[in-house]
OpenMM code with the backbone's topology and positions (N, CA, C; nanometers):
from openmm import Vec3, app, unit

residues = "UNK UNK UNK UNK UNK UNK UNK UNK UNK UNK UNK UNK UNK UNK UNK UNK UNK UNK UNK UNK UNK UNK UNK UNK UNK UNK UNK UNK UNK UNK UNK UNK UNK UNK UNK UNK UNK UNK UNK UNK UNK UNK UNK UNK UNK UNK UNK UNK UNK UNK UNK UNK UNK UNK UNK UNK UNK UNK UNK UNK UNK UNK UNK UNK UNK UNK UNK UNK UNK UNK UNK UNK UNK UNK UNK UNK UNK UNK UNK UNK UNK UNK UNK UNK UNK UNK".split()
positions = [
    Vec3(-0.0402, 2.5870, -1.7143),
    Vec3(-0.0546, 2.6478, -1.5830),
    Vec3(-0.1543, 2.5655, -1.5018),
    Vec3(-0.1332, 2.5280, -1.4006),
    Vec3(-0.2194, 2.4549, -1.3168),
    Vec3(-0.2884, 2.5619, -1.1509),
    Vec3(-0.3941, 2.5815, -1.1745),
    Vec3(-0.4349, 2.6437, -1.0733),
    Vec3(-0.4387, 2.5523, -0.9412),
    Vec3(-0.5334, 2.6200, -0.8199),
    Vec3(-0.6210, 2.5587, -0.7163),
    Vec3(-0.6903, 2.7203, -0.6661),
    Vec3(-0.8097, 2.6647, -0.6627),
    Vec3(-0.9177, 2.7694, -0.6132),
    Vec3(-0.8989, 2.9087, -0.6439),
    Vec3(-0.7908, 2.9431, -0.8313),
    Vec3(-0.7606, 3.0185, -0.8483),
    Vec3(-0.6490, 3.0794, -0.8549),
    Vec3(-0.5536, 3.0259, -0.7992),
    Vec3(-0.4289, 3.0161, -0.7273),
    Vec3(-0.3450, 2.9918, -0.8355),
    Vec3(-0.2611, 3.0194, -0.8925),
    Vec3(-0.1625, 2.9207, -0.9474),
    Vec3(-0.0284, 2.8491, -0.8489),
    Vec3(-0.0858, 2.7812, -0.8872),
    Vec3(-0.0116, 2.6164, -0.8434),
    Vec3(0.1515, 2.5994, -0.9161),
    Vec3(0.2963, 2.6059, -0.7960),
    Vec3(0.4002, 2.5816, -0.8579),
    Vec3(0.3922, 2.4653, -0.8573),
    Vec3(0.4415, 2.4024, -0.9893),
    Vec3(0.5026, 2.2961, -0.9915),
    Vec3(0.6147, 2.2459, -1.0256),
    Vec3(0.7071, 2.1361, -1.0066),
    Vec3(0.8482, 2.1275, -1.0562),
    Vec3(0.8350, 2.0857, -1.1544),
    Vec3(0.8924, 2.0399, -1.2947),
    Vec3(0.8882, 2.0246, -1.4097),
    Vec3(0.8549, 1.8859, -1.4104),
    Vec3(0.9112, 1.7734, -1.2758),
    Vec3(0.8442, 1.6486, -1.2666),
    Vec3(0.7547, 1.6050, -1.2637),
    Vec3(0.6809, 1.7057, -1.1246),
    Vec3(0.5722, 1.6922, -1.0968),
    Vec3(0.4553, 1.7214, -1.2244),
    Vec3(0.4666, 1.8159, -1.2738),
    Vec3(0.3890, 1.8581, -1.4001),
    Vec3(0.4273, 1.7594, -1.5035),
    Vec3(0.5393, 1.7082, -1.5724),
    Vec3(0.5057, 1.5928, -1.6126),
    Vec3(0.4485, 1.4528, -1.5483),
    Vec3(0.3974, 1.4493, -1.4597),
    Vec3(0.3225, 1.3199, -1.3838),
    Vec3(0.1822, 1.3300, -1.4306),
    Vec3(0.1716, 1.4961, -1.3781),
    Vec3(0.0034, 1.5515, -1.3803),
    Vec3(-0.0462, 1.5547, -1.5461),
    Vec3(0.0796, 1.5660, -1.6055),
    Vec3(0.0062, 1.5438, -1.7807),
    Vec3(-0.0084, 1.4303, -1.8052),
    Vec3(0.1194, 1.3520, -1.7165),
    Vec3(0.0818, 1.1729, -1.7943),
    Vec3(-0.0547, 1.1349, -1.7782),
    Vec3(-0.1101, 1.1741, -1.6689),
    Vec3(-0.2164, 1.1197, -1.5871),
    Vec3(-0.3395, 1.1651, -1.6492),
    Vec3(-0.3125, 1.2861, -1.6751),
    Vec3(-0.4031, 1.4110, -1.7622),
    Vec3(-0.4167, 1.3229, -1.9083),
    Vec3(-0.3344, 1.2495, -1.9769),
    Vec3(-0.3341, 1.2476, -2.0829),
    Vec3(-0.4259, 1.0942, -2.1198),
    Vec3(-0.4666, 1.0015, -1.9679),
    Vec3(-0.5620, 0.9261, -1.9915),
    Vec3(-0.6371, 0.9179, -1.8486),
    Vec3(-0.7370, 1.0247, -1.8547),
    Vec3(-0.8148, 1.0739, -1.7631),
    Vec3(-0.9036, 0.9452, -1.6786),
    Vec3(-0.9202, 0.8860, -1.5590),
    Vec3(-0.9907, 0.7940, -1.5405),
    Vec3(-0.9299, 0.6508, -1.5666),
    Vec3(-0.8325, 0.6823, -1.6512),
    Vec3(-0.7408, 0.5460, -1.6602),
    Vec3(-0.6409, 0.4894, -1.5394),
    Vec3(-0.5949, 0.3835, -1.5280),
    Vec3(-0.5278, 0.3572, -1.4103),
    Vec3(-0.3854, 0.3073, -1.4695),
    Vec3(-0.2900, 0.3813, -1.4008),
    Vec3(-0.1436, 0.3652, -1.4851),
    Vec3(-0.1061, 0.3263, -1.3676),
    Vec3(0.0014, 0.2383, -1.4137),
    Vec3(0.0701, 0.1373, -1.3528),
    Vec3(0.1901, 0.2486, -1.2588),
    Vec3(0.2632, 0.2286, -1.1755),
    Vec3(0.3639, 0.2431, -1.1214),
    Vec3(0.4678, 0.2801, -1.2674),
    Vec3(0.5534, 0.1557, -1.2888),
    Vec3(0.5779, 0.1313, -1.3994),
    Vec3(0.6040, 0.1778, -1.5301),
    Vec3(0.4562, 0.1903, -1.5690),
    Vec3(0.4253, 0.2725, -1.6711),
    Vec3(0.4380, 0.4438, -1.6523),
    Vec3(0.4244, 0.4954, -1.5358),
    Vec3(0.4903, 0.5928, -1.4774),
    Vec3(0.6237, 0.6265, -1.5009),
    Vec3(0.7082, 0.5569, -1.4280),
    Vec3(0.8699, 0.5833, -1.4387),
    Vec3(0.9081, 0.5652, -1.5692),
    Vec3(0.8241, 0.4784, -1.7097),
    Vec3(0.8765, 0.5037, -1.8208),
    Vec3(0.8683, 0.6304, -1.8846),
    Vec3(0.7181, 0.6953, -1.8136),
    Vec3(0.7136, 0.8039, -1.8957),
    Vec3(0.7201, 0.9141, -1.8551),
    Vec3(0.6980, 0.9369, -1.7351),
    Vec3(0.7901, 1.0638, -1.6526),
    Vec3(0.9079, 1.0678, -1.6506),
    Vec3(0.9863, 0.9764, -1.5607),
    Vec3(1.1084, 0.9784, -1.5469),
    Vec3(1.1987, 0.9487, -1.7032),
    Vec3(1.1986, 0.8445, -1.7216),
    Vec3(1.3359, 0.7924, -1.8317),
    Vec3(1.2630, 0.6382, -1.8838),
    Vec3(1.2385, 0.6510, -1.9742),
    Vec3(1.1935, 0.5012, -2.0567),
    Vec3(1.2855, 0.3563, -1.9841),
    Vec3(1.4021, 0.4083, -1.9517),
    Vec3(1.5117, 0.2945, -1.9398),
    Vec3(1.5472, 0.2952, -1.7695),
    Vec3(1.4667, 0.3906, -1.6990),
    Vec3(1.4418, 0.4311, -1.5346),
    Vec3(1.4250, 0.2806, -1.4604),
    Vec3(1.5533, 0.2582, -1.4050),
    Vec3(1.5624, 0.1651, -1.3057),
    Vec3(1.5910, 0.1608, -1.1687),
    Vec3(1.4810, 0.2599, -1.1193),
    Vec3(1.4652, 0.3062, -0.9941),
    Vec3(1.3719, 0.2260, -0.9334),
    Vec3(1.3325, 0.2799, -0.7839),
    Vec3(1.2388, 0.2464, -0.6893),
    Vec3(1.1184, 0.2925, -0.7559),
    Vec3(1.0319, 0.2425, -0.7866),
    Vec3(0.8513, 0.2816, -0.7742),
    Vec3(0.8271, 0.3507, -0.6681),
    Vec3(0.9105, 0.3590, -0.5350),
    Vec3(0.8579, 0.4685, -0.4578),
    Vec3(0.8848, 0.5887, -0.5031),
    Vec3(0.9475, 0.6487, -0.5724),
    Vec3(0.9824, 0.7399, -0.6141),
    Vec3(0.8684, 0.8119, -0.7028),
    Vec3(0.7537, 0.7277, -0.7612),
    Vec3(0.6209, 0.7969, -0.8317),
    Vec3(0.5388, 0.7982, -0.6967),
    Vec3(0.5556, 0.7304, -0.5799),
    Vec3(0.4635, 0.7202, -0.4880),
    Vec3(0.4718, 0.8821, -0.3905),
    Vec3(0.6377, 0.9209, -0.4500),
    Vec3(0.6809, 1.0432, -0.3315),
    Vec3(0.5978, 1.1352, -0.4121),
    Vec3(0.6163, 1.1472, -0.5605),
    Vec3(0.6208, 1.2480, -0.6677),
    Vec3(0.4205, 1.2535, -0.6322),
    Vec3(0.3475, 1.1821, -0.6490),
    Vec3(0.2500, 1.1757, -0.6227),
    Vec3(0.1766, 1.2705, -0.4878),
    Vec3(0.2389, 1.2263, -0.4022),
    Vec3(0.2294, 1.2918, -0.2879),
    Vec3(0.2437, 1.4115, -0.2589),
    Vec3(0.3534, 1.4343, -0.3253),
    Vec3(0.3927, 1.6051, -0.3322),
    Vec3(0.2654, 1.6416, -0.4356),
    Vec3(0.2237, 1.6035, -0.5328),
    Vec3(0.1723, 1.6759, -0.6063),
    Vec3(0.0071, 1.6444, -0.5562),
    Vec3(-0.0453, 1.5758, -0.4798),
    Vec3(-0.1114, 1.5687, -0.3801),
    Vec3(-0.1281, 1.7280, -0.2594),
    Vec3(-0.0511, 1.7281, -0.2418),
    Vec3(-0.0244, 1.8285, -0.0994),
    Vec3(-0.0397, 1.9755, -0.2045),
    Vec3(-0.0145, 1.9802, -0.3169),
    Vec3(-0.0160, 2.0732, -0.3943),
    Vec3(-0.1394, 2.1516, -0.4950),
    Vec3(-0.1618, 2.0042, -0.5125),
    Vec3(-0.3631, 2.0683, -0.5777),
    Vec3(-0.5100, 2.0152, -0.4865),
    Vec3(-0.4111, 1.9244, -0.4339),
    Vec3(-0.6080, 1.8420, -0.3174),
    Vec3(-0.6376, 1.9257, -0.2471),
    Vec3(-0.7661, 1.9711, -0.2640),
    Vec3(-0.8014, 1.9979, -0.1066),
    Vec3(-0.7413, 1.9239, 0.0221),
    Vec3(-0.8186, 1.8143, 0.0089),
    Vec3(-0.7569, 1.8096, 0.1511),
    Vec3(-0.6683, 1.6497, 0.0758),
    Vec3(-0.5559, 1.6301, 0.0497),
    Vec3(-0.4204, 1.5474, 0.0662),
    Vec3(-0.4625, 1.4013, 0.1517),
    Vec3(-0.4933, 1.4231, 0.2229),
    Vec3(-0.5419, 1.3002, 0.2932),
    Vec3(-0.6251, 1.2230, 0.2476),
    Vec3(-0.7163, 1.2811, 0.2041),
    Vec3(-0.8614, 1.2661, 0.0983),
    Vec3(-0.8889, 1.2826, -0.0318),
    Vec3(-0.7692, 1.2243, -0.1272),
    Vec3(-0.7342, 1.2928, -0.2390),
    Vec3(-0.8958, 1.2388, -0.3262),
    Vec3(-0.8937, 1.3155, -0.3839),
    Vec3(-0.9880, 1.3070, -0.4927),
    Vec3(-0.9699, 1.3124, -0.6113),
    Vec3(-0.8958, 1.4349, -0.6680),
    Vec3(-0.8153, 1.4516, -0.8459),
    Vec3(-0.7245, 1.2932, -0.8864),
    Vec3(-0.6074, 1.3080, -0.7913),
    Vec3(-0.5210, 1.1767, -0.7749),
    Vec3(-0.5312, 1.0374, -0.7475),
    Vec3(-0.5918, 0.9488, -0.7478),
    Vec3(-0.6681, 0.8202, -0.6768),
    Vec3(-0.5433, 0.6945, -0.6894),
    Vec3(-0.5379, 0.6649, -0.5422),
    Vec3(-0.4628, 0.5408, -0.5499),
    Vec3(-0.5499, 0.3881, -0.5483),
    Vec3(-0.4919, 0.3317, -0.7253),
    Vec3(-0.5453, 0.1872, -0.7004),
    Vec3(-0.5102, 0.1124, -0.6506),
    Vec3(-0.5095, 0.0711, -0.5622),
    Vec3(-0.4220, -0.0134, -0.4558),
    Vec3(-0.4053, -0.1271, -0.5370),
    Vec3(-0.2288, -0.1498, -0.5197),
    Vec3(-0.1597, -0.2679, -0.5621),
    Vec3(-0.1116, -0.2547, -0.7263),
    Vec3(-0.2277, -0.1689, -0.8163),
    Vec3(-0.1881, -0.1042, -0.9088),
    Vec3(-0.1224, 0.0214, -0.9698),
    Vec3(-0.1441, 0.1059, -0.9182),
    Vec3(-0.1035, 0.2887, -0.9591),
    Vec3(-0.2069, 0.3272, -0.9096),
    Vec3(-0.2524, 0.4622, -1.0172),
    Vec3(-0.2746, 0.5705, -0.9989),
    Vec3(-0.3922, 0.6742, -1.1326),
    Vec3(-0.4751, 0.6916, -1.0323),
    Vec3(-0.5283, 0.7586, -1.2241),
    Vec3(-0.6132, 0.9154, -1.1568),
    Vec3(-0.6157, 0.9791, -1.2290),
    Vec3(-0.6493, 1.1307, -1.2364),
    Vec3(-0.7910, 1.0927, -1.2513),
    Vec3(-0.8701, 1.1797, -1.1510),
    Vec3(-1.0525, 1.1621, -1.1825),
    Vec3(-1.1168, 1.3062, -1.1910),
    Vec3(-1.0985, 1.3563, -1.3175),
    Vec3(-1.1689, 1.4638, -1.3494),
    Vec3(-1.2542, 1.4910, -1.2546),
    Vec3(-1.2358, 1.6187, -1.2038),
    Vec3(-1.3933, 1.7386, -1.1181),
    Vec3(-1.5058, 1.6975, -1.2079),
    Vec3(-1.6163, 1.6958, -1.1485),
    Vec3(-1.7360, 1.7074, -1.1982),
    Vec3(-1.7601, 1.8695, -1.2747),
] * unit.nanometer
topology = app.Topology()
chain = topology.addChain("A")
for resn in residues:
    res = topology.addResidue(resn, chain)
    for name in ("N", "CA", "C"):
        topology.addAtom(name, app.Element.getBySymbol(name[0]), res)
């Protein structure tokens, strides 16, 4: 179950697998890439925008403020890594 400020937070079964991949190496920075192998399909020969949409949505869904993400962090040119609340 994923809250916000108490709240429970829907998520689609995608999106919640993104937030565990990410969850599952906290502070780490995962590739695009390494994304679509392990969310989507190991053998996923899609667009990388497609973790960039999934991101976003799940952005708009737990950040405060989306614009200013903080949980979600984009490494520019690389991915993406989850930064634990204090």
């Amino acid at each position: 179950v994923v809250t916000k400020g108490g709240a429970e937070v829907a998520l689609t079964p995608t999106e919640l697998r993104l937030l565990l991949e990410l969850g599952r190496h906290p502070a780490q920075v995962l590739s695009r890439v390494q994304l679509l192998e392990r969310v989507w399909d190991y053998n996923y020969l899609g667009d990388s925008r497609l973790v960039d949409v999934c991101v976003q949505r799940v952005r708009a869904k737990v950040e405060d403020d989306p614009t200013r993400p903080r949980l979600i962090q984009t490494v520019r040119g690389v991915g993406y890594k989850l930064v634990p609340p204090p």
